[in-house]
Steps between C-alpha positions, in 0.01 A plus 500: 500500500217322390469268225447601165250257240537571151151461315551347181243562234324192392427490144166589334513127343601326810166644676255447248660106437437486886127630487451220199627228721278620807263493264486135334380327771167748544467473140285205480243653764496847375407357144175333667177703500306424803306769481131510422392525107402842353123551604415470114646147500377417836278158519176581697676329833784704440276781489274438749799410773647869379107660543494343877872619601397830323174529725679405883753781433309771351250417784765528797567842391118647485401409144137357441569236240181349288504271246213513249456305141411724277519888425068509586619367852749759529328764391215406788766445757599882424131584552521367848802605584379887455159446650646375842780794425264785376629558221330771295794599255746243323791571277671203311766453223352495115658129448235286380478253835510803732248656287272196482483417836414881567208545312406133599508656881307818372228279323461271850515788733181580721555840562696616215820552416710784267772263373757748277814440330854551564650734160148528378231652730706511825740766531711523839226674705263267417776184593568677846120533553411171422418245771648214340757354230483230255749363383673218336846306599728409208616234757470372872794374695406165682814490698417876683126556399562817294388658205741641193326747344629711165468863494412470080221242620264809609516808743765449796291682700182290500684250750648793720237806561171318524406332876413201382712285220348176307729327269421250262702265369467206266603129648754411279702789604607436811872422548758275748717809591591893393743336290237329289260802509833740296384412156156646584665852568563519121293597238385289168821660357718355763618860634497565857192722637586854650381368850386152681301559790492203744249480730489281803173511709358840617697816540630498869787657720658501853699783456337681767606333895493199320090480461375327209295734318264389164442708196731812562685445157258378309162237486397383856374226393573259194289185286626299289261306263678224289298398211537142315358498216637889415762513219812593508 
């Protein structure tokens, strides 16, 4: 007959005094914060080293990174962007840096360009028949080169329908990691948005025999213009 082993319940008290103890001798490292400052308390070295690591990733995945000073720059960068692209027909959200460097991009383009407005004069046909997006980023992620992006920010759909997707993004936003780049998924309120959409490079999938395939979900290609001088 084989042997029987009698499990005796260990007490609620006697496992979390056990956890404590595990705990005491981590307690000293988990209290240290190694991590990066928040980008609005970044020094400029801090900054710049996060800008750099931001660039290499986003860059091994497909992204065009620039980095421009001011919102004139960006705006100009845009302007080139669609004349080497074609682009006849831009949508991008009403927040005043998307907006800016949007009509900057109109007001530098050579062969004109009909720049509307996500919510104002851009319904969803005219989104899905745009050739590009502007947007901005409420934060990059250095660590992965991706972009957070909050649905209350602008249209959802500018990043995802049009071809072509340019986001821009002030400098001092840019983060160490996703866990850094949480607060910017809340509003000024502190509430969670509805939706977060995180982008990372252009849309892609090897679903199919394993073949990499570009811009079946969404943009086929994607530009990101960091501006330094933009605020926050």
């Amino acid at each position: 007959m084989p042997a029987v082993t009698e499990t005796v319940p260990v007490p609620r008290d006697a496992v979390l005094a056990a956890v404590r103890a595990a705990l005491a001798d981590v307690s000293d490292v988990a209290s240290a914060d190694t991590r990066p400052p928040p980008a609005s308390a970044a020094t400029p070295s801090d900054r710049a080293a996060l800008l750099a690591d931001f660039a290499r990733e986003a860059r091994a995945v497909g992204t065009v990174v620039h980095v421009v000073a001011t919102v004139a720059d960006a705006g100009a960068a845009v302007a080139t962007i669609f004349a080497d692209a074609r682009v006849a027909r831009a949508v991008a959200w009403p927040t005043p840096l998307a907006r800016a460097v949007a009509v900057s991009a109109a007001d530098g383009s050579r062969d004109g360009l009909d720049v509307r407005f996500a919510g104002t004069d851009a319904d969803a046909a005219a989104i899905a028949h745009a050739d590009a997006g502007i947007t901005e980023a409420d934060a990059l992620v250095a660590a992965s080169g991706t972009l957070l992006l909050r649905a209350a920010s602008g249209a959802r759909t500018v990043s995802l329908l049009p071809p072509l997707h340019v986001a821009v993004v002030p400098a001092a936003r840019v983060v160490a990691d996703l866990g850094a780049a949480l607060p910017a998924s809340r509003g000024r309120d502190g509430a969670p948005d509805t939706c977060v959409t995180l982008v990372t490079g252009p849309s892609r999938t090897a679903d199919i025999e394993k073949k990499l395939v570009v811009g079946v979900h969404g943009p086929c290609a994607l530009h990101v213009i960091v501006v330094e001088e933009a605020d926050c």
